[in-house]
C-alpha positions in Angstrom: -63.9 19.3 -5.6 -64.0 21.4 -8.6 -61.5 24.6 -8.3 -62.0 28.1 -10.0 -59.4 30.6 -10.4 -60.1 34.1 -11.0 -62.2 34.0 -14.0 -64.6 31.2 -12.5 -63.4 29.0 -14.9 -62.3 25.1 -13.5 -58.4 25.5 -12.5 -55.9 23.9 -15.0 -55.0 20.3 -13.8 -51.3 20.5 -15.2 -48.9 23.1 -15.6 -47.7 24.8 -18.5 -44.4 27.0 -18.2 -43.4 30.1 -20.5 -40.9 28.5 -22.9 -37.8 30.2 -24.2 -38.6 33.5 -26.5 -37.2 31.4 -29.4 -39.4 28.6 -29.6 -42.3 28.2 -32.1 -44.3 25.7 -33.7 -45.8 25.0 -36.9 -49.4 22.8 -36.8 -51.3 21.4 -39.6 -54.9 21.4 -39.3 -57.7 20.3 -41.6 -59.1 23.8 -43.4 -62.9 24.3 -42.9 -62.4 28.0 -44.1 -61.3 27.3 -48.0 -63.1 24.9 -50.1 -59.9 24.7 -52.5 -57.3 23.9 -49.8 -57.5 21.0 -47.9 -54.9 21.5 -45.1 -54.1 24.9 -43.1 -50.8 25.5 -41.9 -49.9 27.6 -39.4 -46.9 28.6 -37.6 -46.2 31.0 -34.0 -44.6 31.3 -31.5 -45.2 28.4 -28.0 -46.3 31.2 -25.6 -46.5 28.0 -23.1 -46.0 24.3 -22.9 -47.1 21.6 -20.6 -46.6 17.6 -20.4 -50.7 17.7 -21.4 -51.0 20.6 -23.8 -49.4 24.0 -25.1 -50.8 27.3 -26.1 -49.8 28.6 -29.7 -49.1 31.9 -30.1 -51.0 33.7 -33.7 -53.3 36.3 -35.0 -54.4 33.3 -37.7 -58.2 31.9 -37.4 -57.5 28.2 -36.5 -60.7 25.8 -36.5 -61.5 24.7 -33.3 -62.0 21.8 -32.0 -60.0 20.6 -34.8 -56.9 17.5 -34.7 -53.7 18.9 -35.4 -50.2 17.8 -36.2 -47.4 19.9 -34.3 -44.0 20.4 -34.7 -42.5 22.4 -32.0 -38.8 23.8 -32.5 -37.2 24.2 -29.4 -34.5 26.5 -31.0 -35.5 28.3 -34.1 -32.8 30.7 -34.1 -30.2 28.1 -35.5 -30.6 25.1 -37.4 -30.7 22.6 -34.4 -32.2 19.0 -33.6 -34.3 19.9 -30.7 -37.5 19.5 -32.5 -40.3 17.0 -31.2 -43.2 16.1 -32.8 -46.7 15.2 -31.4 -50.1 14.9 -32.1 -53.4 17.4 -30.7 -56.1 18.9 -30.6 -57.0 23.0 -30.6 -59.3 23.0 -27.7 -59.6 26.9 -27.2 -59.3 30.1 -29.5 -58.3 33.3 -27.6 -57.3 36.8 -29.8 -53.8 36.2 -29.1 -53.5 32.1 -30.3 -55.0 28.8 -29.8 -55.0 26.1 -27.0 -54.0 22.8 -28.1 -54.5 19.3 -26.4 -51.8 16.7 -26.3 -53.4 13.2 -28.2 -49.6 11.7 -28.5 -46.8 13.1 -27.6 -43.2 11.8 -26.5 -42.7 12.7 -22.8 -39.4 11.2 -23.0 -38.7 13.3 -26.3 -39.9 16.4 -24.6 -38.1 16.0 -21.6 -34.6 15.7 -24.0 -35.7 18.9 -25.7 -35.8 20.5 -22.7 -33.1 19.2 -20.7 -30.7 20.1 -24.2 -32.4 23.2 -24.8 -31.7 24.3 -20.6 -27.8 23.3 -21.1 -27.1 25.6 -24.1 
């Protein structure tokens, strides 16, 4: 059975959470827009995260669908280890960011992040 929320779009299989205000990400993405450069990177704030995907927070244009190379720092406002790395895919472009699919991504690692990040 196929659910719709609101919008009469199919409801989200997985959760994503609102993270903590301080957490951003930085992706690299191949650049159709500039024949000169060859890789675009762009950096925002995680408006939300999820064990499947995450939703990047930036007025930037970012090339979807297009893979994508994340680093996500769990606490940017001190130099800190809580940083996880993973692989995607921007699946959706919205005014306020882009959605990006999980490809490969440590759900052990994550978990850690989080687990530190909730007992600071």
């Amino acid at each position: 059975m196929n659910h719709l929320n609101q919008g009469n779009k199919p409801a989200r299989k997985n959760t994503r959470t609102r993270v903590w205000p301080d957490t951003k990400a930085t992706i690299k993405v191949a650049d159709p827009f500039s024949p000169v450069r060859k890789i675009l990177t762009i950096s925002g704030e995680v408006g939300d995260l999820g064990g499947t995907g995450m939703f990047l927070v930036t007025k930037e244009p970012v090339p979807v669908p297009a893979k994508a190379e994340i680093l996500i720092d769990f606490d940017s406002s001190q130099p800190s280890s809580l940083t996880l790395e993973a692989l995607g895919e921007t699946v959706r472009s919205a005014e306020d960011g882009v959605g990006i699919r999980f490809t490969d991504i440590s759900m052990e690692h994550l978990q850690k992040c989080i687990l530190a990040r909730m007992n600071r």
